[in-house]
C-alpha positions as CSV (number, residue, x, y, z in Angstrom):
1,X,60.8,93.1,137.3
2,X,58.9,95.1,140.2
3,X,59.7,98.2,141.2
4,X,60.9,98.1,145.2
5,X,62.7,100.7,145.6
6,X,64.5,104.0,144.4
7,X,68.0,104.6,142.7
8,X,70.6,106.8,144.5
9,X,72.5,109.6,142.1
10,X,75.6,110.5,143.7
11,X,77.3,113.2,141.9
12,X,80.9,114.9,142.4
13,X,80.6,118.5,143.2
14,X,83.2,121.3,144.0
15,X,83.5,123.2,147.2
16,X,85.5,126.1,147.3
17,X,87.4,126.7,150.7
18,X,87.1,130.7,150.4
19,X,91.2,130.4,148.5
20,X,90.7,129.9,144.9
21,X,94.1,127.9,145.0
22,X,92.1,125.5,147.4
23,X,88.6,123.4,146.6
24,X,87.8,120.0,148.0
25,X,86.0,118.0,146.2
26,X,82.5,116.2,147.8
27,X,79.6,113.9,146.6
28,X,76.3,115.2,146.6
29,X,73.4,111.7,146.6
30,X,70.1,112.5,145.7
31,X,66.8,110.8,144.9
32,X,65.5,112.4,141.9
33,X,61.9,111.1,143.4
34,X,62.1,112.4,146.9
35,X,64.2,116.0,146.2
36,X,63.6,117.0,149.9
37,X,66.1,114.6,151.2
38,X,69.7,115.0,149.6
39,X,73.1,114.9,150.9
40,X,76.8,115.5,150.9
41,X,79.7,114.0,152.1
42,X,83.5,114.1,151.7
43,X,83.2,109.7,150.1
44,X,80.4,108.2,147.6
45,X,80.1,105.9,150.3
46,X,79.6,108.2,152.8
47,X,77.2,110.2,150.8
48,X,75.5,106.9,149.8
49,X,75.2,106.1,152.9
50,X,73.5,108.7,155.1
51,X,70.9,109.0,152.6
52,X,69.7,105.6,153.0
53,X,69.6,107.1,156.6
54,X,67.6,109.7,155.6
55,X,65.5,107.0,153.7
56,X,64.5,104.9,156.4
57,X,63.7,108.2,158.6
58,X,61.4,109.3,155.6
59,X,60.0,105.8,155.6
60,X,59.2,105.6,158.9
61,X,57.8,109.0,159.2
62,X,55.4,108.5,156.2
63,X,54.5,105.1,157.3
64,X,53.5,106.2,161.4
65,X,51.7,109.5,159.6
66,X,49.6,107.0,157.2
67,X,51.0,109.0,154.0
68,X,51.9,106.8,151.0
69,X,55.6,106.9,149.9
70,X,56.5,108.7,146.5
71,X,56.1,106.0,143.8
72,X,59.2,103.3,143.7
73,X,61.7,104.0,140.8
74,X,62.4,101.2,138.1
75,X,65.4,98.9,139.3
76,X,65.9,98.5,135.6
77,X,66.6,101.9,134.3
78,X,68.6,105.0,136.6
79,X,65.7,108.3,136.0
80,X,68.5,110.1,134.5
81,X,71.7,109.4,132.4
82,X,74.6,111.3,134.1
83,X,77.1,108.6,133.2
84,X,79.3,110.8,131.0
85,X,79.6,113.0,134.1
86,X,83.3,112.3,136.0
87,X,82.8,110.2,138.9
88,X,79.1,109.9,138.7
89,X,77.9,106.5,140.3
90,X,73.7,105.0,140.6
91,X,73.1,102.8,143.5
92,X,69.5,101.3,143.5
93,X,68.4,100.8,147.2
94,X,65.7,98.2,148.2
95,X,62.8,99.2,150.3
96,X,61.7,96.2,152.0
97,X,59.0,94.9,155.3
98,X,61.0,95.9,158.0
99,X,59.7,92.6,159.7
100,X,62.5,91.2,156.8
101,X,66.1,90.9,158.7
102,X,67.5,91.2,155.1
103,X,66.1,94.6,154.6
104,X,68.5,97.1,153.3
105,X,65.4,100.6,154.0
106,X,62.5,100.2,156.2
């Protein structure tokens, strides 16, 4: 299978409101390929989400710069197993032509 694209890691983590009594919880996403873009957010989906914003920023800035994109992850296999973590959930993103209407990053 060909690698196109890079798998999301969106994590549960803890933020305390400044009262102990009081912590909300939010999802960090991450791409374990590209550290300098992460996010977080009060949903997975939301998380999820505005990184694949971030994404197609990165994209287009490394494309109009002429820099080559970090290399694309294996759609098979997540880079790390964090599944016995609570809540943690790997969305594999396609990056695709952007001249493709069914692109989901370009």
């Amino acid at each position: 299978m060909p690698k196109n694209g890079y798998w999301i890691e969106c994590i549960p983590v803890m933020e305390t409101t400044g009262n102990v009594q009081e912590s909300e919880e939010r999802y960090s996403a991450i791409i374990s390929s590209i550290p300098e873009i992460s996010v977080e957010a009060d949903s997975p989906g939301v998380a999820i989400e505005r990184l694949q914003m971030k994404l197609r920023a990165l994209s287009r800035y490394y494309r109009m710069s002429g820099k080559m994109m970090p290399e694309l992850d294996n759609p098979v296999q997540p880079p790390r197993n964090r599944g016995s973590a609570r809540g943690w959930i790997s969305v594999y993103v396609r990056v695709v032509d952007c001249h493709n209407s069914n692109s989901v990053v370009c």
